[in-house]
C-alpha positions in Angstrom: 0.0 0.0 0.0 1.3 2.9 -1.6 1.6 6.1 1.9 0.2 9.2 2.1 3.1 11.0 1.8 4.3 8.8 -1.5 1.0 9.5 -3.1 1.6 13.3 -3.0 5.1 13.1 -4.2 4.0 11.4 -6.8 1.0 13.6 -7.7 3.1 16.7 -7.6 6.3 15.2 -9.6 5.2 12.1 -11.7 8.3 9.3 -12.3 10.5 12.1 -13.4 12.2 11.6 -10.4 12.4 7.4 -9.6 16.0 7.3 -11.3 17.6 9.6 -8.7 18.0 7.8 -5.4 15.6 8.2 -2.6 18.6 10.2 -0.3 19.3 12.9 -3.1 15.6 13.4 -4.1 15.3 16.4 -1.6 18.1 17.8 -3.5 16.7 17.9 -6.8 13.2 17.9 -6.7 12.2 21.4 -7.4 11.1 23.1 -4.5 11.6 20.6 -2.1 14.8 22.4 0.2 12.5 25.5 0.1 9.8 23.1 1.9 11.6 20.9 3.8 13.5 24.0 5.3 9.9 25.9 6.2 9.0 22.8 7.7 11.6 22.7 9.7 11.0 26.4 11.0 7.2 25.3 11.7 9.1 22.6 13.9 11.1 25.2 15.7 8.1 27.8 16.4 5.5 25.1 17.7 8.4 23.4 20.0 7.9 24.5 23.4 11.5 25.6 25.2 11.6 24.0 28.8 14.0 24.2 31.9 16.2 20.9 32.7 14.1 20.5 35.7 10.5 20.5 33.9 12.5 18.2 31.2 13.2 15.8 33.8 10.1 15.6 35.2 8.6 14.3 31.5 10.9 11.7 30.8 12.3 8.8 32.1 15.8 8.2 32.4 17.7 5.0 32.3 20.5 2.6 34.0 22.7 3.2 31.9 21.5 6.9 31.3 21.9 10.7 32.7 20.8 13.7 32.2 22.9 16.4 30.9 23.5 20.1 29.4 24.5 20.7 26.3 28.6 20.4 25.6 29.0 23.3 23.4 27.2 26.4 25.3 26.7 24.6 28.4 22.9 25.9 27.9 20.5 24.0 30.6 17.2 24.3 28.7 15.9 22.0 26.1 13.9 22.0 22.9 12.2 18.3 22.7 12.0 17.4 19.2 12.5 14.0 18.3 12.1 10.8 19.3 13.3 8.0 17.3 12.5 4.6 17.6 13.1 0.5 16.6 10.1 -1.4 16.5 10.8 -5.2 16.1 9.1 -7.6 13.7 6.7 -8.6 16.3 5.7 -5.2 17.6 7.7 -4.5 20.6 10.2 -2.0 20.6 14.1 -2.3 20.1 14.7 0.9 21.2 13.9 4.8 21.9 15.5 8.2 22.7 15.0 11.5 22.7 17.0 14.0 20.9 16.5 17.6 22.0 17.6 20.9 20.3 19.7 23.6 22.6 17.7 26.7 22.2 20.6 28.8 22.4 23.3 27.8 19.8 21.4 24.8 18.2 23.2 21.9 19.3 21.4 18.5 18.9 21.5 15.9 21.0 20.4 12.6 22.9 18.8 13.5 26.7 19.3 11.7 28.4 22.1 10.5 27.2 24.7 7.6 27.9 27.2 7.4 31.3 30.7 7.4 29.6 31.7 4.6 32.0 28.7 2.9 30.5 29.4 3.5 26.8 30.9 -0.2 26.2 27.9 -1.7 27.2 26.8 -0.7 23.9 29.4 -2.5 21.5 30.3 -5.2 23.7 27.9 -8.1 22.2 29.3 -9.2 18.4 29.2 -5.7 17.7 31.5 -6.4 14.7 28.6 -8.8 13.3 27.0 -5.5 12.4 29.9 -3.8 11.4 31.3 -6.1 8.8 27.5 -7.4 7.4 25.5 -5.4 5.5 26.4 -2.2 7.0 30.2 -2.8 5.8 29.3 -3.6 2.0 30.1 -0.1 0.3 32.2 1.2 3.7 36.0 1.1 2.3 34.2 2.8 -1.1 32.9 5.6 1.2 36.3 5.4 2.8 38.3 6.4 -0.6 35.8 8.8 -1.6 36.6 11.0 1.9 40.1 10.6 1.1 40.0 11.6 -2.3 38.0 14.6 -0.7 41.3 15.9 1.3 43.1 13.8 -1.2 46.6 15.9 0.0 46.7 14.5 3.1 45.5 11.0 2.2 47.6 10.1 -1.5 50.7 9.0 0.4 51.0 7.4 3.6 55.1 8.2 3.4 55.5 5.9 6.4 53.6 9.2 8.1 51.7 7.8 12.0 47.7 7.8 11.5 45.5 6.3 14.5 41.8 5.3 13.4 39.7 6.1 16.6 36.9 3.2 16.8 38.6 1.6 14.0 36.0 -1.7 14.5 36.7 -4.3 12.5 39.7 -2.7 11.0 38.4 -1.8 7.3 40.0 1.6 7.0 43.2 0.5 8.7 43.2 -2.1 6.0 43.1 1.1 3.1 45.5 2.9 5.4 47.9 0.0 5.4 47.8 0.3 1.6 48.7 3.5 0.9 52.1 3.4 3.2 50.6 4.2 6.8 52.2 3.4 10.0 48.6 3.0 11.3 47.1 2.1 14.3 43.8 1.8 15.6 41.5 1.7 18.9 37.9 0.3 19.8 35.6 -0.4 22.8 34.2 -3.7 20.7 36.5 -6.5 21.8 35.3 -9.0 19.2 35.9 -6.0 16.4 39.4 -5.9 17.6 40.1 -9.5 17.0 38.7 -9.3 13.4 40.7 -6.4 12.8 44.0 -8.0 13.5 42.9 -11.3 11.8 42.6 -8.8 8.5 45.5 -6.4 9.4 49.3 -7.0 7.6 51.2 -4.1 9.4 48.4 -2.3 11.3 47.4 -2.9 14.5 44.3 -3.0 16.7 44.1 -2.3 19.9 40.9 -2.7 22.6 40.2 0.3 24.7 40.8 4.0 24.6 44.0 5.7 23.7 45.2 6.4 27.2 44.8 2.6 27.9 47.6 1.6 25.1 50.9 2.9 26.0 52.4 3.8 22.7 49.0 5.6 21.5 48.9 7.5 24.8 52.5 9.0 23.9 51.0 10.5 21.0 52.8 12.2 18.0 50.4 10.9 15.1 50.5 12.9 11.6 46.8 11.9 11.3 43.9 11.1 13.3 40.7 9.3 12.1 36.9 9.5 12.9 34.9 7.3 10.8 31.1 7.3 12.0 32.6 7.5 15.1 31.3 11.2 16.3 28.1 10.9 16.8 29.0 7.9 19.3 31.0 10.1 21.6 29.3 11.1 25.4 32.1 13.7 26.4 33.0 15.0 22.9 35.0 18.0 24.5 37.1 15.9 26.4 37.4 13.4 23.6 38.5 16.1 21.1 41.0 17.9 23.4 42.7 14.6 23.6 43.2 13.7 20.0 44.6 17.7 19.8 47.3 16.7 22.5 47.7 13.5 19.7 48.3 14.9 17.5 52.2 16.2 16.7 53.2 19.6 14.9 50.9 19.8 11.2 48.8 17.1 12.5 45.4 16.9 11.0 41.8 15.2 12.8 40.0 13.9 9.7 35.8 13.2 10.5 33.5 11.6 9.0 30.3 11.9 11.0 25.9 12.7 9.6 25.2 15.8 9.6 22.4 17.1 11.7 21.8 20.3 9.2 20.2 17.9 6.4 17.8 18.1 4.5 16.6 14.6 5.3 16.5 15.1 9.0 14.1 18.1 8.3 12.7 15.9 5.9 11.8 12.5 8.0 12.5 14.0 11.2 12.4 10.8 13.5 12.8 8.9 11.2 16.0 10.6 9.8 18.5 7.5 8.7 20.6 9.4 11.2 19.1 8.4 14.5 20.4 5.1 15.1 21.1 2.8 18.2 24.2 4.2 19.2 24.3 7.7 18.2 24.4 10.4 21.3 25.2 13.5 19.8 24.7 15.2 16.1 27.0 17.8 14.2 26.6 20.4 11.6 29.0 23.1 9.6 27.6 25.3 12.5 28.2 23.5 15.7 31.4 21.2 15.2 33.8 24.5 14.8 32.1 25.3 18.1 33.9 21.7 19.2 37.0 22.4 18.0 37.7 25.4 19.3 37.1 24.3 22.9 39.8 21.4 22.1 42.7 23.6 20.2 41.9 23.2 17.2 43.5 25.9 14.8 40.9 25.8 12.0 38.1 23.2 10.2 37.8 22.5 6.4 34.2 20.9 5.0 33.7 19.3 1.6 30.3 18.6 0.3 28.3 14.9 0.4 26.8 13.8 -3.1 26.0 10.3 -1.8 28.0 7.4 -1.7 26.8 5.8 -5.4 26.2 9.6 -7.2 30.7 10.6 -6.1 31.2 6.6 -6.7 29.9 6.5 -10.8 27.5 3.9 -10.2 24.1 6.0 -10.0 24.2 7.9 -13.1 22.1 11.1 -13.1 20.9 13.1 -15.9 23.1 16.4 -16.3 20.2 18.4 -15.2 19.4 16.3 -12.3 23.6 16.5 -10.7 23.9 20.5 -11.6 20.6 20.8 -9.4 22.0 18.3 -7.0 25.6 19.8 -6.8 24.3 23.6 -6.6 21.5 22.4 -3.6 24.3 20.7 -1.6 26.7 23.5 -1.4 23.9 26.2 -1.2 22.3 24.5 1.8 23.7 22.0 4.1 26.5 20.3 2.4 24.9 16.8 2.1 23.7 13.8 4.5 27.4 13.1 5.8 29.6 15.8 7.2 32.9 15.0 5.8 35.4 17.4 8.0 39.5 18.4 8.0 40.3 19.8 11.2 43.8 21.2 11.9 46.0 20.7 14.5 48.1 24.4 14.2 48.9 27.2 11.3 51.4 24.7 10.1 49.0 22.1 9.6 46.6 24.5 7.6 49.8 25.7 5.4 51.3 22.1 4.8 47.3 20.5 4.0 44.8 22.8 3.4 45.4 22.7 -0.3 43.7 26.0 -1.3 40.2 25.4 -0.1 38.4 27.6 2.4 39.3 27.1 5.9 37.4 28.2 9.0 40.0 29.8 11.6 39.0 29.4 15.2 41.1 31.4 16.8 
């Protein structure tokens, strides 16, 4: 049974559009950002802004959970807005949040969220089943395409150190071992770990966080990587100040995380492809430099998102439909993923930032 929603897209714009994939539709579509961004505005206007204390009092928290401020403003109120949620096969739920907006410089994220000393419970059972099924098929693809984004820093290992943080079953560290990386890796999932090092050559794995694994902790890496691992982080300030004091002179923090500006989070709101299991906290162009310039961080780079199959050649689009595509993406959010280059120092922006327009955040 065809849904309401489907039966109006298809009145207003016909099959003209069934060749462009489902994620990028909101891109080219006429009229569609202008709507789904008006929609969004409704969302903000008839969202009530509460204190902590009246939030508390509306929602439940759990074991595992607490309830918290927001990390970039330290703003106490909240903006309920979402709440996603996994509904089994037989009708019982898998799981629900909430994800609230701060009112003040527009944060999102999960309330309440998880207890960092808590945050392996989430990964700790055959986490890496997920991770290399059918969520792994096109990762190493999306991988090179990020790469060949910031394709300086990425071309040539040159022996140069690189540490993937939440490298999970290793299938970047396997790309970074390729192109001449003296990489190393970190993860809370145990059983990831052990797959990574059953596919790793030179790389290594390593269970834990970086202060747990001596030669990590002493830092001095070239490169450090966050793939999809962002939005999994509880303390994100502490995190980030700590791959800054990784990091050695020129060093350079490349993220790969969603972005919580899209178009298809205004678009299917709770739904959004974004809200999954694991995900505590969302990012966009506005809020991360926010992030980085509490950790050190000397200045942030973005390039845009097409979609994994539209930058990859295998969607082909007509010439009309990827001008409209390319021109929405840059003129509003910058695509579904945030693809980031954040610099350690001045030296780092000089040696990698390659001409493109770089955010200082000094």
């Amino acid at each position: 049974m065809v849904s309401p929603k489907r039966a109006v897209a298809r009145a207003v714009y016909g099959s003209r559009y069934d060749s462009v994939p489902w994620e990028q539709r909101v891109y080219v579509r006429p009229g569609e950002r202008i709507f789904r961004e008006l929609q969004w505005q409704v969302l903000l206007r008839k969202s009530p802004v509460i204190s902590l204390d009246e939030y508390r009092s509306r929602v439940k928290v759990g074991a595992i959970e607490e309830f918290i401020t927001c990390h970039m403003c330290g703003e106490s109120r909240q903006q309920p807005l979402y709440k996603p949620t996994k509904v089994k096969k037989n009708g019982k739920t898998a799981w629900q949040y909430n994800v609230v907006r701060c009112p003040s410089c527009g944060f999102l994220y999960r309330n309440p969220n998880i207890l960092p000393e808590r945050l392996g419970d989430l990964y700790s059972k055959n986490y890496s089943s997920f991770l290399t099924g059918n969520y792994a098929a096109n990762r190493q693809r999306r991988y090179r395409q990020a790469m060949n984004a910031f394709k300086p820093v990425f071309e040539e290992g040159d022996n140069r150190r690189l540490l993937d943080f939440g490298c999970g079953a290793g299938l970047f560290l396997e790309l970074a071992e390729e192109r001449g990386f003296d990489a190393q890796g970190v993860d809370l999932s145990p059983d990831s770990v052990k797959e990574a090092n059953e596919r790793l050559t030179s790389a290594k794995a390593h269970f834990g966080a970086p202060e747990d694994v001596p030669e990590i902790a002493a830092g001095g890496f070239d490169v450090v990587t966050l793939w999809s691992v962002l939005a999994h982080l509880p303390r994100p300030v502490d995190d980030f100040t700590s791959f800054r004091n990784l990091l050695a002179p020129g060093g350079v923090l490349m993220i790969l995380t969603v972005n919580a500006d899209s178009l298809l989070r205004k678009a299917f709101g709770s739904r959004w492809n974004g809200f999954t299991r694991n995900h505590l906290m969302f990012y966009s162009r506005e809020t991360m430099p926010k992030l980085l310039r509490q950790a050190g961080f000397a200045g942030v780079a973005f390039e845009p998102f097409y979609g994994d199959s539209i930058e990859a050649g295998t969607t082909r689009l007509s010439d009309k439909h990827s001008r409209r595509l390319q021109q929405s993406v840059k003129a509003s959010d910058g695509g579904n993923m945030l693809r980031a280059l954040a610099f350690a120092d001045e030296e780092a922006i000089k040696r990698w930032g390659d001409g493109r327009p770089v955010h200082r955040l000094g």
